[in-house]
Backbone as JSON Lines, residues from 0, in Angstrom:
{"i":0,"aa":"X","n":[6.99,179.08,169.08],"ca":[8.44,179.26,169.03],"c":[8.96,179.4,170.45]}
{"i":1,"aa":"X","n":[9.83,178.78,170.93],"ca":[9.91,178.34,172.4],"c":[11.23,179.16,172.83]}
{"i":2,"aa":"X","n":[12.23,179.64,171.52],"ca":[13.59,180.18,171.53],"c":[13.46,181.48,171.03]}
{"i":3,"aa":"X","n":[13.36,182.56,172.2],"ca":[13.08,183.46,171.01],"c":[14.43,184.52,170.69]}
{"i":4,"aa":"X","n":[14.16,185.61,169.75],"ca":[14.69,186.74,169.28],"c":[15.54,187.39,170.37]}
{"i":5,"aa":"X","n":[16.8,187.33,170.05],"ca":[17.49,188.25,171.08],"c":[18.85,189.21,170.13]}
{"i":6,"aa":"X","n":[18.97,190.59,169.52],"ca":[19.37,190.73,169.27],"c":[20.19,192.38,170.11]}
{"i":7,"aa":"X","n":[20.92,192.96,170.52],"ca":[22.04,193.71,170.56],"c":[22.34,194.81,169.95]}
{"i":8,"aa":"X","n":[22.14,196.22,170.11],"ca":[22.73,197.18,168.59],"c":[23.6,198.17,169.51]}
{"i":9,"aa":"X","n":[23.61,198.6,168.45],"ca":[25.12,199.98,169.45],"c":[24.59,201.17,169.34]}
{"i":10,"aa":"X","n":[23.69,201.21,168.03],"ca":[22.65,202.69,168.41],"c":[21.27,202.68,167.94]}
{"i":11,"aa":"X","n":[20.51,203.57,168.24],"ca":[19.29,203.38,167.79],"c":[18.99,202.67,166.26]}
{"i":12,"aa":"X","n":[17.74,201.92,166.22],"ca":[17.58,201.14,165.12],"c":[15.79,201.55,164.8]}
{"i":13,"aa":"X","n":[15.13,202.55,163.83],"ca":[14.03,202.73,163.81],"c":[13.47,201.75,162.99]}
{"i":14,"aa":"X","n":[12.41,201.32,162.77],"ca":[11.14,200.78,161.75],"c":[12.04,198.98,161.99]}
{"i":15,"aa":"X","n":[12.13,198.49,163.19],"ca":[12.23,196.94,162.83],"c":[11.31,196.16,162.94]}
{"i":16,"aa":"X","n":[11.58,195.22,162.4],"ca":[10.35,194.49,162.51],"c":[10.56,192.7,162.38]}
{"i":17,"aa":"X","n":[9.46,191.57,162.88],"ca":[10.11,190.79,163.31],"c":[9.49,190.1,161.76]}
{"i":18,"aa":"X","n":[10.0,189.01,160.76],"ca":[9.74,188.76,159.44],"c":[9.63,187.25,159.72]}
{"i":19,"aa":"X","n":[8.14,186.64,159.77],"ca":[7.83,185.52,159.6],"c":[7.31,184.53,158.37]}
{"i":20,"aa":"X","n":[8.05,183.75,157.95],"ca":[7.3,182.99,156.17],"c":[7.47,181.94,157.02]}
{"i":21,"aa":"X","n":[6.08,181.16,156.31],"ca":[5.56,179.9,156.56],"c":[5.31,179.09,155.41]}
{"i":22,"aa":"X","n":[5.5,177.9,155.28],"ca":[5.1,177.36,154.29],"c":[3.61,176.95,154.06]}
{"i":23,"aa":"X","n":[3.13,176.53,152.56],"ca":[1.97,176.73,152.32],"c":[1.12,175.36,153.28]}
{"i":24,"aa":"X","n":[0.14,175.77,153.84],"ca":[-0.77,175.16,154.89],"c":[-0.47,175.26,156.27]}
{"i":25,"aa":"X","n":[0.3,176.16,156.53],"ca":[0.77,176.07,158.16],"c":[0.27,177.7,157.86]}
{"i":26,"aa":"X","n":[0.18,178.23,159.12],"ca":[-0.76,179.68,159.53],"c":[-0.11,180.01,160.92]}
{"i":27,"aa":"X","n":[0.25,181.1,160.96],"ca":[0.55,181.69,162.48],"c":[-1.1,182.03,163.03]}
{"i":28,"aa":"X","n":[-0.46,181.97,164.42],"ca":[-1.73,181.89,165.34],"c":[-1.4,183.5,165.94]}
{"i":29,"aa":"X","n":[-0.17,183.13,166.29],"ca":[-0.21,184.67,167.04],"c":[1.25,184.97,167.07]}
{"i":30,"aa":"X","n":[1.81,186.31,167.23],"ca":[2.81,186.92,167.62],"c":[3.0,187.47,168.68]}
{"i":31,"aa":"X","n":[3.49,187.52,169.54],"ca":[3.84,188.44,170.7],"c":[5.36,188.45,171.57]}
{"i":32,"aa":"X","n":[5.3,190.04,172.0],"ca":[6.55,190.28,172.48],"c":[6.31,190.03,173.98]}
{"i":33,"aa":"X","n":[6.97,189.17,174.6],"ca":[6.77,189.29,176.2],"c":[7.76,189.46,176.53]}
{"i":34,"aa":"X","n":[9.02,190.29,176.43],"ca":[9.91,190.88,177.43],"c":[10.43,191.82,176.32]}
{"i":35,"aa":"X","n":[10.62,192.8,177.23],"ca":[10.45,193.05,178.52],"c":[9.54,193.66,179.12]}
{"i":36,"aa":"X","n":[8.24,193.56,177.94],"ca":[6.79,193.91,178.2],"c":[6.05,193.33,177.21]}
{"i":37,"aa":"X","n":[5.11,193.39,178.15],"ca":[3.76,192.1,177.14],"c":[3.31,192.96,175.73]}
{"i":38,"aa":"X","n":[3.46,192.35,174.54],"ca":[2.69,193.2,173.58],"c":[2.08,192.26,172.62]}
{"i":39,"aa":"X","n":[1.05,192.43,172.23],"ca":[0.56,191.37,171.17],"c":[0.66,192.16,170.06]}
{"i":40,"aa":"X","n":[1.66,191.36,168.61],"ca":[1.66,191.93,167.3],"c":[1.05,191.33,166.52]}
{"i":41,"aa":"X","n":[-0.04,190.46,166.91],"ca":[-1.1,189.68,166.02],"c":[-1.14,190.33,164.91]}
{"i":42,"aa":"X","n":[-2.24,191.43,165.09],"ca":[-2.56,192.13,164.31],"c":[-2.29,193.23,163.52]}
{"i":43,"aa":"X","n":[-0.64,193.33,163.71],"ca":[-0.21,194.06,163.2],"c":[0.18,193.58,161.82]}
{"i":44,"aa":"X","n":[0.22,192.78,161.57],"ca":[0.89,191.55,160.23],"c":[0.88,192.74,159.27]}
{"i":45,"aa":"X","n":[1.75,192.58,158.54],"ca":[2.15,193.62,156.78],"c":[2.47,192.57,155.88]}
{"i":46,"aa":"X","n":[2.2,192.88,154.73],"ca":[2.74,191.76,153.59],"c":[3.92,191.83,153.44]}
{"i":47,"aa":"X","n":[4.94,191.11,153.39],"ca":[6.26,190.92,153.14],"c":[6.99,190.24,151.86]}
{"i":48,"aa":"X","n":[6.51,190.89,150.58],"ca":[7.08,190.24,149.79],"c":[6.44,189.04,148.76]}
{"i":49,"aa":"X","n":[6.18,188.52,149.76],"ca":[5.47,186.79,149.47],"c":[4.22,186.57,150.22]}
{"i":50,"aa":"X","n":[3.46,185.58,149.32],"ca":[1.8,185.34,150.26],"c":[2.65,184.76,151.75]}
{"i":51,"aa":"X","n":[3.09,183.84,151.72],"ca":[3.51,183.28,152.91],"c":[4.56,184.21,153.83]}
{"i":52,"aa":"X","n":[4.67,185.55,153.28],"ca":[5.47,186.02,154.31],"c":[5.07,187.43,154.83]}
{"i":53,"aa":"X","n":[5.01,187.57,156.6],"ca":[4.5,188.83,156.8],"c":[5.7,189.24,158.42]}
{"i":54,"aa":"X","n":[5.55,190.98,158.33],"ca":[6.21,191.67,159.07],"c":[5.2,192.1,159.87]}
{"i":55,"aa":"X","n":[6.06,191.79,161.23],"ca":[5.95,192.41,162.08],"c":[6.35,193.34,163.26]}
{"i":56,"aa":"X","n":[5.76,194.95,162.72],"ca":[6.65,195.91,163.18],"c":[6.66,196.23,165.18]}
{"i":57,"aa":"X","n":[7.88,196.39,165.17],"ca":[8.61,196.19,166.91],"c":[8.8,197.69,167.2]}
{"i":58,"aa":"X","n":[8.86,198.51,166.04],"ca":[9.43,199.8,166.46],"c":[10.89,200.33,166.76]}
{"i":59,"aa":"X","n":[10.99,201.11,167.1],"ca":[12.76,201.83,167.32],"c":[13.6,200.48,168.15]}
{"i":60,"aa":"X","n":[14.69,200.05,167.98],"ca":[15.62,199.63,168.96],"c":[17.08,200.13,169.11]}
{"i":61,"aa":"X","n":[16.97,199.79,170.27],"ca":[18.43,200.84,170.85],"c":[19.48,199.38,171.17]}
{"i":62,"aa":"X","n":[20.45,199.66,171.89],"ca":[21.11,198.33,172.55],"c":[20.33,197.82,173.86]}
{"i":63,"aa":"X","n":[19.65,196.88,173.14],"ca":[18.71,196.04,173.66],"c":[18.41,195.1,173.27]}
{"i":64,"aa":"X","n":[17.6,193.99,174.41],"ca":[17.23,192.37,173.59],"c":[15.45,192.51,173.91]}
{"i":65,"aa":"X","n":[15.04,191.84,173.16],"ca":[13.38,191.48,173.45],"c":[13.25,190.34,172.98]}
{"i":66,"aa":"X","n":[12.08,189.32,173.94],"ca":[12.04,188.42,173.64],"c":[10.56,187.75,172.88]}
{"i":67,"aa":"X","n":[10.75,186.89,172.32],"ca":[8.98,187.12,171.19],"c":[8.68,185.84,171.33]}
{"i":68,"aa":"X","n":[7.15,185.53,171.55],"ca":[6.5,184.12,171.22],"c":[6.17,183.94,170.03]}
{"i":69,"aa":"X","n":[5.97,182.85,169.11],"ca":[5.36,182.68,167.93],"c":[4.63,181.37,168.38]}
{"i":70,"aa":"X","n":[3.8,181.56,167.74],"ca":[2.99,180.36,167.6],"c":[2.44,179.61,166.51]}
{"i":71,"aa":"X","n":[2.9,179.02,165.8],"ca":[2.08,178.66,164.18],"c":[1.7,176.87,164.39]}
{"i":72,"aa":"X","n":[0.41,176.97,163.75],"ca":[-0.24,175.82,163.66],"c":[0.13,174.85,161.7]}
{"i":73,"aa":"X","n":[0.45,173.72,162.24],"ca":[0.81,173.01,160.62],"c":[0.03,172.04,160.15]}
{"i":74,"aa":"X","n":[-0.12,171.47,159.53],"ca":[-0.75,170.02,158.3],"c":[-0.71,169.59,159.8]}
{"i":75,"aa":"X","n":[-1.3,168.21,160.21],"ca":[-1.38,166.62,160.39],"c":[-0.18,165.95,159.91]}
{"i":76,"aa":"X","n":[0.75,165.33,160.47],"ca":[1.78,164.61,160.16],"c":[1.94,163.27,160.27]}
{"i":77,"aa":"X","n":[2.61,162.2,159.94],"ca":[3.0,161.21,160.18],"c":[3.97,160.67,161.08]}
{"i":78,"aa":"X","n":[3.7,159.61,161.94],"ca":[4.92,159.71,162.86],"c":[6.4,160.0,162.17]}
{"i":79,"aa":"X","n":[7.13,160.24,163.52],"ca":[8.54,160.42,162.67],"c":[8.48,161.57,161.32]}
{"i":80,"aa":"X","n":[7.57,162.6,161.42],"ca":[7.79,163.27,159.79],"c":[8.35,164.45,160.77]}
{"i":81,"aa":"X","n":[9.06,165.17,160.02],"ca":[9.97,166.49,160.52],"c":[9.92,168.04,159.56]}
{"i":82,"aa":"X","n":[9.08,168.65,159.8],"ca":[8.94,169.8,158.64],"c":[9.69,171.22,159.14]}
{"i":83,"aa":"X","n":[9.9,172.14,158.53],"ca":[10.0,173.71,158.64],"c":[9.1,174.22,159.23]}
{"i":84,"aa":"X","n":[8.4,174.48,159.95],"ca":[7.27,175.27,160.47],"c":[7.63,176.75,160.14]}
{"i":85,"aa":"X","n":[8.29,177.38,160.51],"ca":[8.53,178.77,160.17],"c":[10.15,179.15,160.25]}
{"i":86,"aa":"X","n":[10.74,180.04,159.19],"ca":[11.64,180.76,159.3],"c":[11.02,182.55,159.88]}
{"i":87,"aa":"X","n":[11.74,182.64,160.91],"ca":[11.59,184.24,161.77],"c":[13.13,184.84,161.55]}
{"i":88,"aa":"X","n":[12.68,186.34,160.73],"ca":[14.18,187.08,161.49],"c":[13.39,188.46,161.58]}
{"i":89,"aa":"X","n":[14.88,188.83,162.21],"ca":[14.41,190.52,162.68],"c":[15.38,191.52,161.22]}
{"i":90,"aa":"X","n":[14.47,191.98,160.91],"ca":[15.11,192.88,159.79],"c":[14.8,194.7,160.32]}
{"i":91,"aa":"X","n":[15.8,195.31,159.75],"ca":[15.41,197.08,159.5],"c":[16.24,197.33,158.29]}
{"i":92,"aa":"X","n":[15.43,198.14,157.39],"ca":[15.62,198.81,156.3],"c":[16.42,197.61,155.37]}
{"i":93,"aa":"X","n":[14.91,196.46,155.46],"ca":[15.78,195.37,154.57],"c":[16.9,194.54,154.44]}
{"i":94,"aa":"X","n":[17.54,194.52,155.71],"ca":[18.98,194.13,156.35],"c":[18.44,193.11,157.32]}
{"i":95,"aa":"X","n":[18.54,191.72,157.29],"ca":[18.33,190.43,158.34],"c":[19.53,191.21,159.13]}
{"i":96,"aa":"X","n":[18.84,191.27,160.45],"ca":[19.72,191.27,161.65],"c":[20.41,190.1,162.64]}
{"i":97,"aa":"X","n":[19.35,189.22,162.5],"ca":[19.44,187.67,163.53],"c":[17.96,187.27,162.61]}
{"i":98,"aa":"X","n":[18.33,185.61,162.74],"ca":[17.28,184.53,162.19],"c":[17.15,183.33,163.1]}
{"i":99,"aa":"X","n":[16.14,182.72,162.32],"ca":[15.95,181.51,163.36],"c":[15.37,180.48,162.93]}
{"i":100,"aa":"X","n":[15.08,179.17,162.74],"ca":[14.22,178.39,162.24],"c":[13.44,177.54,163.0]}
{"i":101,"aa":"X","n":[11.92,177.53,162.84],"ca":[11.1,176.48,163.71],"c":[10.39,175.42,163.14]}
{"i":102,"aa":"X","n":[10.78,174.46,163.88],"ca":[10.47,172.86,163.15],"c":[9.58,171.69,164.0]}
{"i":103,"aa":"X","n":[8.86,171.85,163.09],"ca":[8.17,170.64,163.88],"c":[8.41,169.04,163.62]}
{"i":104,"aa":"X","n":[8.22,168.38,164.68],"ca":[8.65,166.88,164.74],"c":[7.22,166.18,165.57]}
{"i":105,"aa":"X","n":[7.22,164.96,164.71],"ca":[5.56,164.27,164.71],"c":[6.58,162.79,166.2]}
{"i":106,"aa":"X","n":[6.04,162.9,167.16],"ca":[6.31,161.95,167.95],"c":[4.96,161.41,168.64]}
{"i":107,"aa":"X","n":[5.79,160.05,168.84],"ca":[4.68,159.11,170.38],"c":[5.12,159.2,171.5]}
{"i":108,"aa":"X","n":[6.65,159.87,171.73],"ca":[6.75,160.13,172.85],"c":[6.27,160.67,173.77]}
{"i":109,"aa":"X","n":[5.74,160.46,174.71],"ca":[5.49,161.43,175.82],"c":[6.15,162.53,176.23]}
{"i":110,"aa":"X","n":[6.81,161.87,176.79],"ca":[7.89,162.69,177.5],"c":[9.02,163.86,176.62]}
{"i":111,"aa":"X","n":[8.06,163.8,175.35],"ca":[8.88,165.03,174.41],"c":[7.56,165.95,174.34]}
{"i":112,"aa":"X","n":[6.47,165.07,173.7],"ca":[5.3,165.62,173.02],"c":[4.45,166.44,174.32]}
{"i":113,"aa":"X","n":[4.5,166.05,175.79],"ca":[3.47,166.63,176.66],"c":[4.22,167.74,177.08]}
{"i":114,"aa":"X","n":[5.82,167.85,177.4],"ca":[6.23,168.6,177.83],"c":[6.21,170.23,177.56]}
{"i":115,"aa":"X","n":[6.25,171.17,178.39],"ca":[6.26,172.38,177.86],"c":[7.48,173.02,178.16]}
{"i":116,"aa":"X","n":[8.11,173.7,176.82],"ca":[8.95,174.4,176.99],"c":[9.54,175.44,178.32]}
{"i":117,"aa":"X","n":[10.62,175.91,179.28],"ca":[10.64,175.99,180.2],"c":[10.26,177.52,180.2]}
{"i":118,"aa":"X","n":[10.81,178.47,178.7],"ca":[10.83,179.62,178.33],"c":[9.4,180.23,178.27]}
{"i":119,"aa":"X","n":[8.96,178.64,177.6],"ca":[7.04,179.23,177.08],"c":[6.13,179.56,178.42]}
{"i":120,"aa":"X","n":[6.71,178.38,179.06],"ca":[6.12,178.11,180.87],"c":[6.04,179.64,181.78]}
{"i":121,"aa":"X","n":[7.24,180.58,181.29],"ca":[7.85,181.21,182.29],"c":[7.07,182.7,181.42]}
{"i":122,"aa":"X","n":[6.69,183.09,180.45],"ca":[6.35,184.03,180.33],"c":[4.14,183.65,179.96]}
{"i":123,"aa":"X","n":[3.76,182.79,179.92],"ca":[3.08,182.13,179.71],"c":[2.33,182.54,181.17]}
{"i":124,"aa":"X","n":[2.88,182.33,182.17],"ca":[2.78,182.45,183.41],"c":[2.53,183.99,183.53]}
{"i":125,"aa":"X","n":[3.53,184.67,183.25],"ca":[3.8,186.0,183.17],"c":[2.33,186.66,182.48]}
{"i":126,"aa":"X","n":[1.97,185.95,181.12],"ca":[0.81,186.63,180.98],"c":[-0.51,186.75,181.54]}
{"i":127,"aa":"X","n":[-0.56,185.26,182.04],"ca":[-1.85,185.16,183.05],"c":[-1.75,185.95,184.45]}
{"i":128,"aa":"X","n":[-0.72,186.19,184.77],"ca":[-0.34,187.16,186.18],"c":[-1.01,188.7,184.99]}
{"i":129,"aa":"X","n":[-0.95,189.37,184.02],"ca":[-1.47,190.82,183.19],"c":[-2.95,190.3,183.34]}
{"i":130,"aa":"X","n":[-3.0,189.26,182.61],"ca":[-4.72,189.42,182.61],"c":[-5.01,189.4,183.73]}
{"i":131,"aa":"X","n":[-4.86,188.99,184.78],"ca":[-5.44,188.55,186.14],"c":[-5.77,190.15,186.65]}
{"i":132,"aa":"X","n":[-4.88,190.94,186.31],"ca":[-4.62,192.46,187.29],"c":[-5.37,193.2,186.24]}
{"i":133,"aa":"X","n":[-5.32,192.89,184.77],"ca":[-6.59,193.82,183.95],"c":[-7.89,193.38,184.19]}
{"i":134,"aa":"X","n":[-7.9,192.35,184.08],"ca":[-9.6,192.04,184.53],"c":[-9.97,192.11,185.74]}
{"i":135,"aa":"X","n":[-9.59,192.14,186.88],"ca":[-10.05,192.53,187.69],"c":[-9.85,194.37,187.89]}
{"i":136,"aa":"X","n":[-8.91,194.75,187.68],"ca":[-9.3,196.22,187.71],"c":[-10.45,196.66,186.44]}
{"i":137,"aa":"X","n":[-10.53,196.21,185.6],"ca":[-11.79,196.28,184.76],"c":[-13.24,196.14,185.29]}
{"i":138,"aa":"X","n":[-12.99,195.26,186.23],"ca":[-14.25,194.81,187.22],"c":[-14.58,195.44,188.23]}
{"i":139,"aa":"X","n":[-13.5,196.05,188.93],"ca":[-13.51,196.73,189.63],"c":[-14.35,198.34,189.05]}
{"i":140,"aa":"X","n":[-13.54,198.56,188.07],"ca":[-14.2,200.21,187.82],"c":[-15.63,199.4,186.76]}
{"i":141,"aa":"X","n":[-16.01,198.74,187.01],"ca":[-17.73,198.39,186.34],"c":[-18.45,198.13,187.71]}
{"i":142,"aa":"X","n":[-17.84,198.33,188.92],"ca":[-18.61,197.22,190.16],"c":[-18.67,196.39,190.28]}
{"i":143,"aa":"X","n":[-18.42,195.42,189.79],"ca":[-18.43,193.93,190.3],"c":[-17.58,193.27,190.97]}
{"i":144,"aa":"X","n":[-17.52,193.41,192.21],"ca":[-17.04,193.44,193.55],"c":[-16.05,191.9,193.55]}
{"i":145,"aa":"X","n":[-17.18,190.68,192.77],"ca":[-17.02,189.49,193.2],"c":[-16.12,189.25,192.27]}
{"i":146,"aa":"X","n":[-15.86,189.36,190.9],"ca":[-15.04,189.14,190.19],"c":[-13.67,190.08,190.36]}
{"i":147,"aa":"X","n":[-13.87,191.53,191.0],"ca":[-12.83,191.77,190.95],"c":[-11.82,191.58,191.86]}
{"i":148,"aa":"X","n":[-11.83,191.07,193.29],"ca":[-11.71,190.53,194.21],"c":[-10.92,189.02,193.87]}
{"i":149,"aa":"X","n":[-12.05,188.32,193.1],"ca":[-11.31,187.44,192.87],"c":[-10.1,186.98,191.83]}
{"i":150,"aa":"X","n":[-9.79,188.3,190.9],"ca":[-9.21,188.31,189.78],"c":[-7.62,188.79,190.5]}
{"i":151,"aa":"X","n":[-7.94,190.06,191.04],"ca":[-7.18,190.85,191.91],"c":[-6.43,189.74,192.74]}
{"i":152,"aa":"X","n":[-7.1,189.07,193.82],"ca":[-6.35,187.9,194.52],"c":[-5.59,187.42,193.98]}
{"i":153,"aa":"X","n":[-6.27,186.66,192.22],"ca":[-5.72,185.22,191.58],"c":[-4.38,186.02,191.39]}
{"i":154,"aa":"X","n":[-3.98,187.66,191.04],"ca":[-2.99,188.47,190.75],"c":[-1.98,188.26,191.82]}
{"i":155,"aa":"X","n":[-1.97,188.72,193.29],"ca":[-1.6,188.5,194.18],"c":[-1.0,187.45,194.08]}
{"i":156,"aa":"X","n":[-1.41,186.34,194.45],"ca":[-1.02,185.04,194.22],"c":[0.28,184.34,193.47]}
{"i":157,"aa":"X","n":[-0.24,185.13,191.94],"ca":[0.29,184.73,191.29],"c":[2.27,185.57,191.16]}
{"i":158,"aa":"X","n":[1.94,186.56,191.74],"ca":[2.76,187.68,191.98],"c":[3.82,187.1,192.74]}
{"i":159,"aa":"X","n":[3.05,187.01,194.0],"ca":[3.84,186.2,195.41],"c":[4.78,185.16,194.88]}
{"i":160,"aa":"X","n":[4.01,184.18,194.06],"ca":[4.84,183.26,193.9],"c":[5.81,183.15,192.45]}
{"i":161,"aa":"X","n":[5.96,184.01,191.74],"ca":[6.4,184.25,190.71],"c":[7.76,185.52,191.08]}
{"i":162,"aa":"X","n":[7.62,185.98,191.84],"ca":[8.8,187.3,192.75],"c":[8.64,188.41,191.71]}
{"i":163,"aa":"X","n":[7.1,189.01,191.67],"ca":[7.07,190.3,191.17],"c":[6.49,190.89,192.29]}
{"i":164,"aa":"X","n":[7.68,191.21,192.44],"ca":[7.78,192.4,193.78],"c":[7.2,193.54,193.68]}
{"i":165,"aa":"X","n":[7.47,194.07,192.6],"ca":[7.05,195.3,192.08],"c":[5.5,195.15,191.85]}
{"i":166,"aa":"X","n":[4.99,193.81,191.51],"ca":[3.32,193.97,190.57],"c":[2.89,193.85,192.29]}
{"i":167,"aa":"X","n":[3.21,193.49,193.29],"ca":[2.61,192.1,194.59],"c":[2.09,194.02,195.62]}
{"i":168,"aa":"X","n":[3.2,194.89,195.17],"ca":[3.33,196.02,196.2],"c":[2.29,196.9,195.36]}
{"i":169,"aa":"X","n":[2.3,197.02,194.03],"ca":[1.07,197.85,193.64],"c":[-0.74,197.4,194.0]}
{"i":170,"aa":"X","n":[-0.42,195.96,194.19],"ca":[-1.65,195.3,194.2],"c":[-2.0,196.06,195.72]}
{"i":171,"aa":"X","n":[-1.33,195.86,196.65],"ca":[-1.6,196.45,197.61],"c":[-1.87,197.93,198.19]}
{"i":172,"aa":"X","n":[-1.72,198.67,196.89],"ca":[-2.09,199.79,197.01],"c":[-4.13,199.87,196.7]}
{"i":173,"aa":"X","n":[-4.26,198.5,196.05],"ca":[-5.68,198.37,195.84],"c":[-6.86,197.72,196.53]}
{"i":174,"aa":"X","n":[-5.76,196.52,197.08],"ca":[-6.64,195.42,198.23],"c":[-5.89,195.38,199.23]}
{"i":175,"aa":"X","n":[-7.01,195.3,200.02],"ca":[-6.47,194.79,201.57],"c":[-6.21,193.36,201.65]}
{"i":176,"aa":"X","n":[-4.49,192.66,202.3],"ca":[-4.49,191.37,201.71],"c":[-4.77,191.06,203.46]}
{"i":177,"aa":"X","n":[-5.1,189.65,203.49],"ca":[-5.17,188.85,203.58],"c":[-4.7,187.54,203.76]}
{"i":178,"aa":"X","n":[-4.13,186.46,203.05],"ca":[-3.13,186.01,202.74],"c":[-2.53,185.93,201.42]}
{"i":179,"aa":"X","n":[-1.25,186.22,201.35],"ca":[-0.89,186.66,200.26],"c":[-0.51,185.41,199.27]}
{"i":180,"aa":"X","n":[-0.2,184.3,199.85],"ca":[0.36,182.9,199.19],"c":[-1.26,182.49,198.17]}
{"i":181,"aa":"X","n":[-2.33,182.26,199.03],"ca":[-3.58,182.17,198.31],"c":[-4.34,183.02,197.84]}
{"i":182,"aa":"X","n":[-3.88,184.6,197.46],"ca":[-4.83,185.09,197.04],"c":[-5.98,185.56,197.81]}
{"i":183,"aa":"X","n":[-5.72,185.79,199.21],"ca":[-7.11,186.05,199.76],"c":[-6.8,187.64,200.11]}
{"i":184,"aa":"X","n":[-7.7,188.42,199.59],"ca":[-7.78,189.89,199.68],"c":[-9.22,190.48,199.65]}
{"i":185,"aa":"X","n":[-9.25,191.98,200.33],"ca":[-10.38,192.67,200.2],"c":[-10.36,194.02,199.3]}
{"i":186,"aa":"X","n":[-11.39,194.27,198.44],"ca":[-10.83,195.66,198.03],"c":[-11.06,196.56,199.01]}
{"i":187,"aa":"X","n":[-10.36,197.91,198.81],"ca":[-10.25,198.54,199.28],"c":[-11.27,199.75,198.85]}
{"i":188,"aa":"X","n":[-12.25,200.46,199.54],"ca":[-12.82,201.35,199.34],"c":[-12.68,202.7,198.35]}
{"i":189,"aa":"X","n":[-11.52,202.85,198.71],"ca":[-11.25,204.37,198.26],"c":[-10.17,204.05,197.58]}
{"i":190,"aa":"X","n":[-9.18,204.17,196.61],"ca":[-8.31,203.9,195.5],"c":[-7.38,205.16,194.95]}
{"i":191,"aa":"X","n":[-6.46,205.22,195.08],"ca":[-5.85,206.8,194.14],"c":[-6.0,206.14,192.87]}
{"i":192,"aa":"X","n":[-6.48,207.13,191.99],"ca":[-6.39,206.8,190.55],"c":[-4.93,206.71,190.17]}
{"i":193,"aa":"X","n":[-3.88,207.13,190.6],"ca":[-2.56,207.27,190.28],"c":[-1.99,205.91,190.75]}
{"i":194,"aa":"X","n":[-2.56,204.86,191.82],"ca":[-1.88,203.73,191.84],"c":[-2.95,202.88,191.19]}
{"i":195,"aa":"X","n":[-4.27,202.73,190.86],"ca":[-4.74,202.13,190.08],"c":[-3.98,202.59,188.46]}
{"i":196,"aa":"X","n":[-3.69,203.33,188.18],"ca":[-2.77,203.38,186.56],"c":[-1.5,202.98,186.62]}
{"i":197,"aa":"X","n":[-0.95,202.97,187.81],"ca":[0.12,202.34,188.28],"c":[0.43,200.67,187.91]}
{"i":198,"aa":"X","n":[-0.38,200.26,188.68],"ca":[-0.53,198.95,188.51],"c":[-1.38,198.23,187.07]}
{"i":199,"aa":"X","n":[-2.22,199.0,186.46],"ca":[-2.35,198.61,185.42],"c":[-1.07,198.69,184.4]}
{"i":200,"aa":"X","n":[-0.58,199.73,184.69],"ca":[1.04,199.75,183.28],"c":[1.87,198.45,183.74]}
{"i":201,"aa":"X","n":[1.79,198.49,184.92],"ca":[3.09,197.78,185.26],"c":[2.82,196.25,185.1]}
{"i":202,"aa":"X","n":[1.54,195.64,184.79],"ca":[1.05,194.83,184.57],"c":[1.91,194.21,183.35]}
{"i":203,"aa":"X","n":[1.87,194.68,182.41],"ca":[2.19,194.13,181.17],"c":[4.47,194.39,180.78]}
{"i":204,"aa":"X","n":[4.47,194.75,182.05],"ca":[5.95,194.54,182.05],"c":[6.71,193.23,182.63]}
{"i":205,"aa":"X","n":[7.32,192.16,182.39],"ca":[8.13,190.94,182.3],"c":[9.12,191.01,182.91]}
{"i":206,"aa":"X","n":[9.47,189.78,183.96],"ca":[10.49,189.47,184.61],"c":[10.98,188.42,183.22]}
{"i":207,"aa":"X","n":[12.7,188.94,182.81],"ca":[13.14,187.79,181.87],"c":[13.78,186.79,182.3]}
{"i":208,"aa":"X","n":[13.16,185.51,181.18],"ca":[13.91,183.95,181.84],"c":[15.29,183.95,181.71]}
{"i":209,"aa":"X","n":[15.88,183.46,182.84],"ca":[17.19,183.13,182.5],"c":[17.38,181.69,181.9]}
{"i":210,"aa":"X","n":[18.53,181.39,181.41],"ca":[18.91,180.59,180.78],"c":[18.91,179.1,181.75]}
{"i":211,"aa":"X","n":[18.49,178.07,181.14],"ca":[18.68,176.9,181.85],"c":[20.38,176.6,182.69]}
């Protein structure tokens, strides 16, 4: 789902949740919230009613937007065939708040079929910049110098050139850089545990796309 969920409230909103039905032979792959922090609701799925339909709970919302990936896999199609892939809305206490519909279309085009969405691109990005800074601090507190170094960098890097200012300055509370455009850094010996937890939280928090 390339458009996601953006809804607005005026006061707190407890138990929402995001409500995906699929039709029979298509399967979600995954759910997740990436703004304005990374969360995977894979596995949170609840039955909703119907075999083909399941909730997924987001928790309290206040006046605020968050933005969600979906991903669902369908049948084999025929050129030119055009299906429903999934209806998504956000409901609390049984009340659709905002909806949405995702459709798939069977092309030979190229230049439709290779392309990637600019939204998917931009937080997509965003997630490989979290893993980059968890696995290497993972590596780091196991010892393994070489992976974490190089995970840590690929972070850097990816930081620099993405304008997370905020993730690029914690990193540096951990490695000695180097150059910062490629990723070239050293760790650093000695570490406060308070900016290593630092930079792990802040990892999974999202710069949001703006609009084309």
């Amino acid at each position: 789902m390339a458009r996601m969920m953006n809804h607005a409230m005026d006061k707190a909103i407890g138990d929402v949740a995001l409500r995906v039905w699929t039709p029979v032979g298509a399967q979600v792959r995954f759910v997740k919230q990436v703004a304005p922090e990374m969360r995977d609701l894979t596995g949170t799925a609840l039955p909703a009613g119907t075999q083909q339909t399941r909730d997924y709970p987001t928790g309290s919302w206040g006046a605020e937007s968050r933005d969600y990936h979906v991903c669902v896999a369908v049948r084999p199609g025929d050129l030119g065939d055009e299906m429903l892939a999934a209806r998504v809305s956000l409901v609390a206490n049984g009340e659709v708040l905002a909806k949405g519909l995702v459709r798939a279309l069977w092309t030979d085009d190229r230049s439709r079929s290779a392309r990637i969405d600019r939204q998917v691109a931009h937080y997509a990005g965003q997630a490989e910049l979290a893993r980059a800074v968890q696995e290497g601090l993972r590596a780091r507190r196991e010892g393994d110098v070489v992976t974490a170094t190089a995970r840590l960098g690929r972070a850097l890097a990816l930081a620099t050139a993405s304008g997370h200012a905020d993730t690029a300055k914690l990193l540096r509370q951990v490695v000695e850089v180097d150059d910062p455009v490629s990723g070239t850094v050293r760790l650093k010996p000695v570490v406060d545990d308070a900016d290593e937890m630092a930079l792990d939280t802040r990892s999974t928090k999202t710069i949001r796309s703006r609009p084309a």
